[in-house]
Backbone as CSV, one residue per row, in Angstrom:
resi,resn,N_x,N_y,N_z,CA_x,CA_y,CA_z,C_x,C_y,C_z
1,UNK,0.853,-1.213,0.000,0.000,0.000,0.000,0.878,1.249,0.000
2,UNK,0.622,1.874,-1.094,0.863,3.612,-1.043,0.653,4.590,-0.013
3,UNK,1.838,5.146,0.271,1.300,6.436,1.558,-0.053,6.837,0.648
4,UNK,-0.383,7.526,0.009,-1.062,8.000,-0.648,-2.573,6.918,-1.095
5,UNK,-2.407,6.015,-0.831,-3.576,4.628,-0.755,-4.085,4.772,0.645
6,UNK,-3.095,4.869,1.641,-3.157,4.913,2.778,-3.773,6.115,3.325
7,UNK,-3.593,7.409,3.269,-3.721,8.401,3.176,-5.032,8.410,3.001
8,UNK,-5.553,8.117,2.078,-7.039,8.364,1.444,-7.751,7.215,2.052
9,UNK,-7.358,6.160,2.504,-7.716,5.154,3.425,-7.986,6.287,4.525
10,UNK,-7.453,6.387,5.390,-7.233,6.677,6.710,-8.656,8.292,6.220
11,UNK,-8.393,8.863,5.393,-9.325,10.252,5.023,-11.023,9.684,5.171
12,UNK,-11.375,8.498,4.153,-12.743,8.026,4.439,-13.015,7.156,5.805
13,UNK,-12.084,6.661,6.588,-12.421,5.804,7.808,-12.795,7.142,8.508
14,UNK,-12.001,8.249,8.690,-11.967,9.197,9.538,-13.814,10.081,9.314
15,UNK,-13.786,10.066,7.604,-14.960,10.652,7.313,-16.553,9.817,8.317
16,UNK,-16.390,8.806,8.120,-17.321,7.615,9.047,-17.298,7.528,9.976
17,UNK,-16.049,7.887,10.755,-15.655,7.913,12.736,-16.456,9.120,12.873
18,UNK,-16.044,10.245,12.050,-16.727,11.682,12.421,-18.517,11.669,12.203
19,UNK,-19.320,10.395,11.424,-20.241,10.524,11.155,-20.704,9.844,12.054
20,UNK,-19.898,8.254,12.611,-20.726,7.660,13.480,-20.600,8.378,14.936
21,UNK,-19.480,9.446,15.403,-19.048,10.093,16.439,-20.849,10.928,16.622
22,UNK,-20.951,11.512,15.531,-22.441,12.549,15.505,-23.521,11.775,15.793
23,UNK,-23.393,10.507,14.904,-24.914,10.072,15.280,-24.902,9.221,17.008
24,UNK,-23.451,8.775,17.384,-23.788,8.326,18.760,-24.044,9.610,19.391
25,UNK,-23.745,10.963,19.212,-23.613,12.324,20.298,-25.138,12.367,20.317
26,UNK,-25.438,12.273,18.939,-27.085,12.512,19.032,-28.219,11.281,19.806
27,UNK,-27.804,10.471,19.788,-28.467,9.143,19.776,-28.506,8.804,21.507
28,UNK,-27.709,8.981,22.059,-27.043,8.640,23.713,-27.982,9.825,24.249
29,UNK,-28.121,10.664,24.488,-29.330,11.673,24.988,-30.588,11.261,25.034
30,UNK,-30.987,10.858,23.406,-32.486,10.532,23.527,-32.689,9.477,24.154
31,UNK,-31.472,7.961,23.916,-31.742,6.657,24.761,-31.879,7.098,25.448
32,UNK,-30.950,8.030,26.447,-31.366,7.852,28.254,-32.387,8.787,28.231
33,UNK,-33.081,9.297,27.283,-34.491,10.429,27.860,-35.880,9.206,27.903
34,UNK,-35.428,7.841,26.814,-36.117,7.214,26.853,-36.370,6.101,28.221
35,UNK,-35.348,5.905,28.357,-35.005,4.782,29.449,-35.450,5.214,30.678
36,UNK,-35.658,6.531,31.165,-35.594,7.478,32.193,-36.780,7.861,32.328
37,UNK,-38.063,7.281,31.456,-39.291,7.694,31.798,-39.828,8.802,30.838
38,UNK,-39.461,9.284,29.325,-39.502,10.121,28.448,-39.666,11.141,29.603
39,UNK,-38.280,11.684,29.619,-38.132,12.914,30.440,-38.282,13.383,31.915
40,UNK,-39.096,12.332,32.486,-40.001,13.004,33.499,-39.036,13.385,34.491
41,UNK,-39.271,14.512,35.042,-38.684,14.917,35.877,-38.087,14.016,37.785
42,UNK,-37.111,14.120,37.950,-36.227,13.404,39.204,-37.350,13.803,40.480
């Protein structure tokens, strides 16, 4: 493998870490709003 194979390797894994990074940031809030009684207050 080419630095440059590699390179562009490592560019789309990173593109997918940064996409699945967003959808867990988004996703982990609503589970626990769900798990927790949709919201209800402590």
């Amino acid at each position: 493998m080419s630095i440059a194979e590699f390179a562009s390797y490592m560019n789309d894994n990173f593109v997918c870490f940064k996409a699945a990074m967003l959808l867990g940031a988004a996703f982990v809030p609503f589970y626990v709003w769900q798990r927790s009684g949709r919201g209800k207050r402590t």
